[in-house]
SEKEGU-376958 format. One record per residue: x, y, z of N, C-alpha, C in turn; residue number from 1; residue in one letter. Coordinates in steps of 0.02 Angstrom, whole numbers. Layout:
<nodes>
n_px:X; n_py:Y; n_pz:Z; ca_px:X; ca_py:Y; ca_pz:Z; c_px:X; c_py:Y; c_pz:Z; nr:NUM; rest:A;
...
</nodes>
This chain:
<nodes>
n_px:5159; n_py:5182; n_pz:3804; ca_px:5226; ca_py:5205; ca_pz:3788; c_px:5268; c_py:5207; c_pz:3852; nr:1; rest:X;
n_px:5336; n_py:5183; n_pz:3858; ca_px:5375; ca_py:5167; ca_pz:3892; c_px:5409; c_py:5237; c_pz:3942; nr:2; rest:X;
n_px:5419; n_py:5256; n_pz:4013; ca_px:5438; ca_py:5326; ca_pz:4006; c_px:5531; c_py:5307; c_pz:3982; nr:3; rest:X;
n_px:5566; n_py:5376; n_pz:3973; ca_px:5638; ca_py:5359; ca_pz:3973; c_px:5664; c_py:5386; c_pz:4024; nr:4; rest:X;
n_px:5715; n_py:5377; n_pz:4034; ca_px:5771; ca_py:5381; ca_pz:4107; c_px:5770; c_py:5457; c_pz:4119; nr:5; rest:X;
n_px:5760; n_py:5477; n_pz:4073; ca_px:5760; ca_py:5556; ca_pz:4083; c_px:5705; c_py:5581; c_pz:4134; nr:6; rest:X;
n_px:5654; n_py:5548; n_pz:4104; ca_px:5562; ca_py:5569; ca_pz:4122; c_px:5569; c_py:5535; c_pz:4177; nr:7; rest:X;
n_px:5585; n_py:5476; n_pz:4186; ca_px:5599; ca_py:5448; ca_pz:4278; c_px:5664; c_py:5478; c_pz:4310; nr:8; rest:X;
n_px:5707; n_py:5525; n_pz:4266; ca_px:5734; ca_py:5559; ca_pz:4341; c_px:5712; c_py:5635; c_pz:4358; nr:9; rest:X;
n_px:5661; n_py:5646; n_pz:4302; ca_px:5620; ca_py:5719; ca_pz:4309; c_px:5548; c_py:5686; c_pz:4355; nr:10; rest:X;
n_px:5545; n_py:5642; n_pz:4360; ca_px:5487; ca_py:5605; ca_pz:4416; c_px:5494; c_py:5622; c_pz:4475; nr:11; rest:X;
n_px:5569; n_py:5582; n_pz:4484; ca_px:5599; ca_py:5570; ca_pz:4548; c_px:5633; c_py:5657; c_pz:4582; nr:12; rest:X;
n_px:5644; n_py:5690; n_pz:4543; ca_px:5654; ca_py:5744; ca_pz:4566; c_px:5622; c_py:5789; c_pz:4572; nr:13; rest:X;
n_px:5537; n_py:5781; n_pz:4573; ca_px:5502; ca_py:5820; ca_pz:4590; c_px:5460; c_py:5775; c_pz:4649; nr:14; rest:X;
n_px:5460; n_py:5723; n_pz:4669; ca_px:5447; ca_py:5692; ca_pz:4728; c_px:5473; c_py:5766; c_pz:4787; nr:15; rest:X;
n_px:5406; n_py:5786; n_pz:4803; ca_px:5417; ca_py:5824; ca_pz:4869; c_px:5419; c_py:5756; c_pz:4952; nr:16; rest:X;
n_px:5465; n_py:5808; n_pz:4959; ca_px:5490; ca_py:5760; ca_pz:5054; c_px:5434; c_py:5789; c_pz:5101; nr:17; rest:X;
n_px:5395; n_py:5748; n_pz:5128; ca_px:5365; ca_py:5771; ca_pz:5205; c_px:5410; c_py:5753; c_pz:5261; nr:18; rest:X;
n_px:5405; n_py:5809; n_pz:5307; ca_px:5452; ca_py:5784; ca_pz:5353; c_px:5399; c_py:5800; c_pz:5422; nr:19; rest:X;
n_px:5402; n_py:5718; n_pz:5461; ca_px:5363; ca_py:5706; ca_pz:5514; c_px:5382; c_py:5740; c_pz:5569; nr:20; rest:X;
n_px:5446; n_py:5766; n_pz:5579; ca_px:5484; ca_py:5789; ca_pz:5644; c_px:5536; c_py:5802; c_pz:5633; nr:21; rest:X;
n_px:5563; n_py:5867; n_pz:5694; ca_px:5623; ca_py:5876; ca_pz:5710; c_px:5672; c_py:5860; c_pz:5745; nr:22; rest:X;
n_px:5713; n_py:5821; n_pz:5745; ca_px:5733; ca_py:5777; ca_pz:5804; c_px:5780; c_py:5834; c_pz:5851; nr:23; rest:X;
n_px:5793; n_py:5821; n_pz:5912; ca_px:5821; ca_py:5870; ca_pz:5951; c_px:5899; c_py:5889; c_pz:5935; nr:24; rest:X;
n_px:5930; n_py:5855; n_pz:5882; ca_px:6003; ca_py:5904; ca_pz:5841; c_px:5977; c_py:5939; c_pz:5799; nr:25; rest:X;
n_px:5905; n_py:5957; n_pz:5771; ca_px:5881; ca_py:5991; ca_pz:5735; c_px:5882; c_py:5946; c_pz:5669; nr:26; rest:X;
n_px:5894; n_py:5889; n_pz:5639; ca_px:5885; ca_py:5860; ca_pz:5583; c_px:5789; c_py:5856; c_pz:5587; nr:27; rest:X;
n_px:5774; n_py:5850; n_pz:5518; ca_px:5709; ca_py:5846; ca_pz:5456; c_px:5709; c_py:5773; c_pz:5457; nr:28; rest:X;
n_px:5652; n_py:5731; n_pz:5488; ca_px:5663; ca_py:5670; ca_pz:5464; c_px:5604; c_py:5656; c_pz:5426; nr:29; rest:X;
n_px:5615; n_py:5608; n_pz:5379; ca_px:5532; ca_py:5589; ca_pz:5334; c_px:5512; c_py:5520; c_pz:5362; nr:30; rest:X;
n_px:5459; n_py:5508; n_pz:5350; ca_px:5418; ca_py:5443; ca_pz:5369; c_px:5488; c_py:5387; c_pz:5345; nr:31; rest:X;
n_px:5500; n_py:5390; n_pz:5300; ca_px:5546; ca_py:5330; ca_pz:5299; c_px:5609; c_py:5342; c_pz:5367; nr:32; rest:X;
n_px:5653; n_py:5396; n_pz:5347; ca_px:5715; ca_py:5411; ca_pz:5378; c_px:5693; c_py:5385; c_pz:5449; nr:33; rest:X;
n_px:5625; n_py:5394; n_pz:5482; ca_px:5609; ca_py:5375; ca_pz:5565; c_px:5610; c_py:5306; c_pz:5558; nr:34; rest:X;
n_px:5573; n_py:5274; n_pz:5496; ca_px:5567; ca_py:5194; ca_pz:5504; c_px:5652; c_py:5157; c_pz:5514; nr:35; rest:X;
n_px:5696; n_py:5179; n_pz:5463; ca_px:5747; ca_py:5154; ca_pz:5457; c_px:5789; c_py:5165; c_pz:5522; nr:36; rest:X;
n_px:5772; n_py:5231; n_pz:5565; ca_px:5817; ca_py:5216; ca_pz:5616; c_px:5805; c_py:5170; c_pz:5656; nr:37; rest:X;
n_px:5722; n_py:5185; n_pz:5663; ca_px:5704; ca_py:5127; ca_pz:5722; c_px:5708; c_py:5067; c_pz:5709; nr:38; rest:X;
n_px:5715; n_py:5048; n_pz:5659; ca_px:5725; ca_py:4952; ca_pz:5649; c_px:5810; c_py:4950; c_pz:5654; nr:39; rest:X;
n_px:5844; n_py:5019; n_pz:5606; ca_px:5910; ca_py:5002; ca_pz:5647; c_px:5922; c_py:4983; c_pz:5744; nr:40; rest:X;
n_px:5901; n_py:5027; n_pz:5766; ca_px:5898; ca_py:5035; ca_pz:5837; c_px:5859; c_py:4964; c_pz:5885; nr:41; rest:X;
n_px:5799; n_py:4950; n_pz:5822; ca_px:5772; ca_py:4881; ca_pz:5862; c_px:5838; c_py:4826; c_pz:5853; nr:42; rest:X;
n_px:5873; n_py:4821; n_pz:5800; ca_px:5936; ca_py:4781; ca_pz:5803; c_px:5988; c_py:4785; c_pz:5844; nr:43; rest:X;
n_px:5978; n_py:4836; n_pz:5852; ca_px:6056; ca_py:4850; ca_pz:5912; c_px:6026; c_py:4820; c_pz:5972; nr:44; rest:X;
n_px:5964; n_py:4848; n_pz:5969; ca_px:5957; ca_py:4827; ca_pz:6064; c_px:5937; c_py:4747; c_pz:6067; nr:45; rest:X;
n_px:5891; n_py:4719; n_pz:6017; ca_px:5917; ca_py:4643; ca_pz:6018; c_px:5963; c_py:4617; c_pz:6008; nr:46; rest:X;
n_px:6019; n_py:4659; n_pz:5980; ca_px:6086; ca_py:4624; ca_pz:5981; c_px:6100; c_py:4619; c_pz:6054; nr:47; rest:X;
n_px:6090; n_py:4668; n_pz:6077; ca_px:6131; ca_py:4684; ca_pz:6157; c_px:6091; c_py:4644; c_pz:6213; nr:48; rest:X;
n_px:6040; n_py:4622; n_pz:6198; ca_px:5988; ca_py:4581; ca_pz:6243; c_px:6005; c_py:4523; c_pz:6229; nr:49; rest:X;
n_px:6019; n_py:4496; n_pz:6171; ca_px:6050; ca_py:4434; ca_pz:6146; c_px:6109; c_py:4413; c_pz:6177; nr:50; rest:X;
n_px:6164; n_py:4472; n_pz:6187; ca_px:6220; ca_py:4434; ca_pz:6226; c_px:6215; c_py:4468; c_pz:6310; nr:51; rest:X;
n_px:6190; n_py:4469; n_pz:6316; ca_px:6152; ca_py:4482; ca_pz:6410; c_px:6124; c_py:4422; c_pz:6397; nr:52; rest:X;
n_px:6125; n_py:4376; n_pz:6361; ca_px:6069; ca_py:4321; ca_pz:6373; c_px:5995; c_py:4339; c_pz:6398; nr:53; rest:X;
n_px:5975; n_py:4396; n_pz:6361; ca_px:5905; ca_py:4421; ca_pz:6381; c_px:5838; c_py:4413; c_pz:6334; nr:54; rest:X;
n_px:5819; n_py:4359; n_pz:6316; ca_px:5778; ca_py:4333; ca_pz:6256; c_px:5696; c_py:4372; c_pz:6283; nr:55; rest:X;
n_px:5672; n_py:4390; n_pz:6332; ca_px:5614; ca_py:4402; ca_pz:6314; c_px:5588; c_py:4458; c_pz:6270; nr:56; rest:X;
n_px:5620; n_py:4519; n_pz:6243; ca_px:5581; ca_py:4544; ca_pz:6195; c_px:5588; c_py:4514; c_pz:6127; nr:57; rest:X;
n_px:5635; n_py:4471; n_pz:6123; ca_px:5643; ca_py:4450; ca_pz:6054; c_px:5571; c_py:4372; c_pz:6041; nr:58; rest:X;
n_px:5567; n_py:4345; n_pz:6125; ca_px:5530; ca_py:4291; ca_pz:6142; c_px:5452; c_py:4335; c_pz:6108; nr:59; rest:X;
n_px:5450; n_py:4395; n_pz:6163; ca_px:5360; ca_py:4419; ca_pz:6149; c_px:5350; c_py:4453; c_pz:6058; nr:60; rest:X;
n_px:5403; n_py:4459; n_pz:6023; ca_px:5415; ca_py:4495; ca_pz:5952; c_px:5357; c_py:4412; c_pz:5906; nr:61; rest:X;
n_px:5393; n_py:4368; n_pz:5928; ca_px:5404; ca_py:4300; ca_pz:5895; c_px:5338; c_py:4272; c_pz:5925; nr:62; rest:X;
n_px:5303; n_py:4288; n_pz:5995; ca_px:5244; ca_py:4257; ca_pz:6007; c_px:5187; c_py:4296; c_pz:5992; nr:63; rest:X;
n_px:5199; n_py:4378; n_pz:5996; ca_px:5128; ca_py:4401; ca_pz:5983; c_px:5147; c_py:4448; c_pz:5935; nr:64; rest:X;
n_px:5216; n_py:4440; n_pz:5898; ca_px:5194; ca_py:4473; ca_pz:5836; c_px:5206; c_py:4522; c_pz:5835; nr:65; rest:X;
n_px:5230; n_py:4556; n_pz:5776; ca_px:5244; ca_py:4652; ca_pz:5765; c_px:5202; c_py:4671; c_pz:5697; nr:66; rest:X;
n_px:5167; n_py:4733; n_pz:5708; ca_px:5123; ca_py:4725; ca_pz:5641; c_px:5172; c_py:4780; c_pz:5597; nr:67; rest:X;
n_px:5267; n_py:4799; n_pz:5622; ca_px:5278; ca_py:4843; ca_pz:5579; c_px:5267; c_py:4908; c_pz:5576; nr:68; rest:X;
n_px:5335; n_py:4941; n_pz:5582; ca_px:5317; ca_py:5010; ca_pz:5586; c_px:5300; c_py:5033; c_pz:5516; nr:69; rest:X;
n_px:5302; n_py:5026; n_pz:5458; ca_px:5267; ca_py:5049; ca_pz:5401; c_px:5196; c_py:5052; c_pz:5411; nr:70; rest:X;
n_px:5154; n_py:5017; n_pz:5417; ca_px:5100; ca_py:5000; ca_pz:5469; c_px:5052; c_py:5052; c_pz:5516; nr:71; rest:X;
n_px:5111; n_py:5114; n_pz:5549; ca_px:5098; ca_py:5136; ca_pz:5603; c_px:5083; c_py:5207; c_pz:5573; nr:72; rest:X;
n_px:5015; n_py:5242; n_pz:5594; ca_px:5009; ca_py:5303; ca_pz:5595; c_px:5070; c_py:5350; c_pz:5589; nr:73; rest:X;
n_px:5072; n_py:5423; n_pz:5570; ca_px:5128; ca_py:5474; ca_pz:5569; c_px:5129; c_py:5477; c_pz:5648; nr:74; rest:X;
n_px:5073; n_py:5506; n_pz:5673; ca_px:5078; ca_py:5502; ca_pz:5764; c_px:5102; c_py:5467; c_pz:5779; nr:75; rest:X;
n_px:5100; n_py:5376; n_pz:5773; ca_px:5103; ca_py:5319; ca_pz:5806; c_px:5194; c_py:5315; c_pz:5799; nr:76; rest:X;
n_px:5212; n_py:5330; n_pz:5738; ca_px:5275; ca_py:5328; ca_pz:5722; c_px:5300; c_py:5398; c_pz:5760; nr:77; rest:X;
n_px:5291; n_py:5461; n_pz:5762; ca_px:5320; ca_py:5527; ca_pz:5799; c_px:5342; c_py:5496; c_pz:5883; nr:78; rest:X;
n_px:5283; n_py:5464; n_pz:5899; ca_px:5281; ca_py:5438; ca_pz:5966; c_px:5336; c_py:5380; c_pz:6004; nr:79; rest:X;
n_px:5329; n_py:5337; n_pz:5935; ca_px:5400; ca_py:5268; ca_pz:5948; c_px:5446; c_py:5323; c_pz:5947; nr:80; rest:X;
n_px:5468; n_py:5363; n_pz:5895; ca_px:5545; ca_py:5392; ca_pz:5876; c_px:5551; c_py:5433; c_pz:5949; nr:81; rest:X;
n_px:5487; n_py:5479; n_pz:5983; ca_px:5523; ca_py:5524; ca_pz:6045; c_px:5549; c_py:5483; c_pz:6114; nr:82; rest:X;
n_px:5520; n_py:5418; n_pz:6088; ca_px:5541; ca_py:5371; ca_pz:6140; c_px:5602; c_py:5299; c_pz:6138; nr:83; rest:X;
n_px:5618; n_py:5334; n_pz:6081; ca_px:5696; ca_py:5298; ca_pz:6078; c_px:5726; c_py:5352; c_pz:6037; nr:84; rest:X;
n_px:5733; n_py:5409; n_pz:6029; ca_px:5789; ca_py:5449; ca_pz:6012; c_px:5838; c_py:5451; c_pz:6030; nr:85; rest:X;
n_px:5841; n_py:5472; n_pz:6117; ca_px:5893; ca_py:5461; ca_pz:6159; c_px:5929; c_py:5388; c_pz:6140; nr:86; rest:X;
n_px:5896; n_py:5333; n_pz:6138; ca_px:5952; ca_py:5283; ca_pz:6145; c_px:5968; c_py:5266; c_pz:6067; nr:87; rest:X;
n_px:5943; n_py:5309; n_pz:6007; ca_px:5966; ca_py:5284; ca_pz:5963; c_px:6036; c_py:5345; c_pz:5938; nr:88; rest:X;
n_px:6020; n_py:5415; n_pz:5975; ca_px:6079; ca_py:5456; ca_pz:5987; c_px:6137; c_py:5401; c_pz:6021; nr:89; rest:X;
n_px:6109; n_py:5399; n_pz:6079; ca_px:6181; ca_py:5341; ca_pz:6093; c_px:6235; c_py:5291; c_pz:6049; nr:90; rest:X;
n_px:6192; n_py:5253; n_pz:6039; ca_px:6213; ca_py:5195; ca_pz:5990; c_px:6238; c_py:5221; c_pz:5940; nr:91; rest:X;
n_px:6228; n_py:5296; n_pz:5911; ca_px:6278; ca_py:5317; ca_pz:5856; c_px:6331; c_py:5337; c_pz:5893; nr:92; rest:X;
n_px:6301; n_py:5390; n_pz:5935; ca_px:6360; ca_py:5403; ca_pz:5983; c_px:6422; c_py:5367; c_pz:5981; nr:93; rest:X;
n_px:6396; n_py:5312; n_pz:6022; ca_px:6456; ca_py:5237; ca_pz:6042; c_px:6488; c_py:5180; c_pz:5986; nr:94; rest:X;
n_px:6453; n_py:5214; n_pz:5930; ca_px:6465; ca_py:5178; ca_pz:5863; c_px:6443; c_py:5094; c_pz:5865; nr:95; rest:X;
n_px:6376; n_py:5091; n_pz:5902; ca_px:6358; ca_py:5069; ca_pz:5913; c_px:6297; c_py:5010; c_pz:5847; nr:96; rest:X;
n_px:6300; n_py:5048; n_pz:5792; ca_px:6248; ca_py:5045; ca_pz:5754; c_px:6278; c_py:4975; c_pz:5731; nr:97; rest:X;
n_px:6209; n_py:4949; n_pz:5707; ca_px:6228; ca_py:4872; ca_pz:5682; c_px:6237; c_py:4868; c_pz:5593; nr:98; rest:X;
n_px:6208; n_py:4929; n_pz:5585; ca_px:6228; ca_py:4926; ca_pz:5490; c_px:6215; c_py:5002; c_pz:5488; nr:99; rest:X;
n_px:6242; n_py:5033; n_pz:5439; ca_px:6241; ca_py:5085; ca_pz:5406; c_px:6176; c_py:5107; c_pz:5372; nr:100; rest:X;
n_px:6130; n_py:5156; n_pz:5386; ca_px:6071; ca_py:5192; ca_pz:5326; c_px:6081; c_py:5214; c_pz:5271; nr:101; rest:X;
n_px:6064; n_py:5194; n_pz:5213; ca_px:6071; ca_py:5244; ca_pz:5178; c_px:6040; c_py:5316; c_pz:5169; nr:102; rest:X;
n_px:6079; n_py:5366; n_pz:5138; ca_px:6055; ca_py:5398; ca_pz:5160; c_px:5989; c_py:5447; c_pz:5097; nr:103; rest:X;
n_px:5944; n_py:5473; n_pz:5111; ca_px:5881; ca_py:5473; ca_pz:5090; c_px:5897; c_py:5506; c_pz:5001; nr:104; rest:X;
n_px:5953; n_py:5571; n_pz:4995; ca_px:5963; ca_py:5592; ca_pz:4963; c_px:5991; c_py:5539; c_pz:4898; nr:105; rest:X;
n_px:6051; n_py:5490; n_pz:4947; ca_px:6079; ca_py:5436; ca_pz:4897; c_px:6024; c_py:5410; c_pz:4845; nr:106; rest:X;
n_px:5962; n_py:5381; n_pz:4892; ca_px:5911; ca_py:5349; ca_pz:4858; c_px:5895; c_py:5395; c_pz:4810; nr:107; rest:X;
n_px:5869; n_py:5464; n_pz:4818; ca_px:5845; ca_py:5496; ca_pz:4754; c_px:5885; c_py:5521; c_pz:4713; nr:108; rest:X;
</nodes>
């Protein structure tokens, strides 16, 4: 039996959020919300290496490969995000961002 729209939005609204970290403005982020910044943030800064004419991280991405932050432990992921927070604060900062997130609530 098929569920109805009702029963999938009584699904979706009982989906509890884990949240991996607090980032230092005090926002709740979940395993996704960290992935999405950081691939935002990996875009910006290959954008910006791109016109520096600076090809080698995009060169070593393309020769040895990214296995993906979906991929990556909750640690492994806590650890990338404390080490580009600062520059992904920036890049909003400077309006810097290369596309817009949606945002987590929209989705549910």
């Amino acid at each position: 039996m098929a569920s109805t729209p009702m029963q999938n939005r009584e699904q979706t609204s009982m989906i509890e959020l884990k949240f991996l970290i607090k980032t230092e403005s005090g926002e709740m982020l979940t395993r996704q919300q960290i992935i999405d910044r950081l691939c935002q943030y990996d875009v910006c800064m290959l954008m910006r290496n791109i016109q520096l004419e600076d090809y080698d991280w995009l060169s070593d991405i393309r020769e040895q490969g990214f296995r993906g932050y979906k991929n990556y432990t909750d640690e492994e992921l806590k650890e990338e995000w404390l080490e580009s927070e600062a520059g992904w604060s920036n890049m909003m900062t400077d309006g810097e961002q290369p596309y817009d997130i949606a945002s987590t609530k929209e989705i549910l």
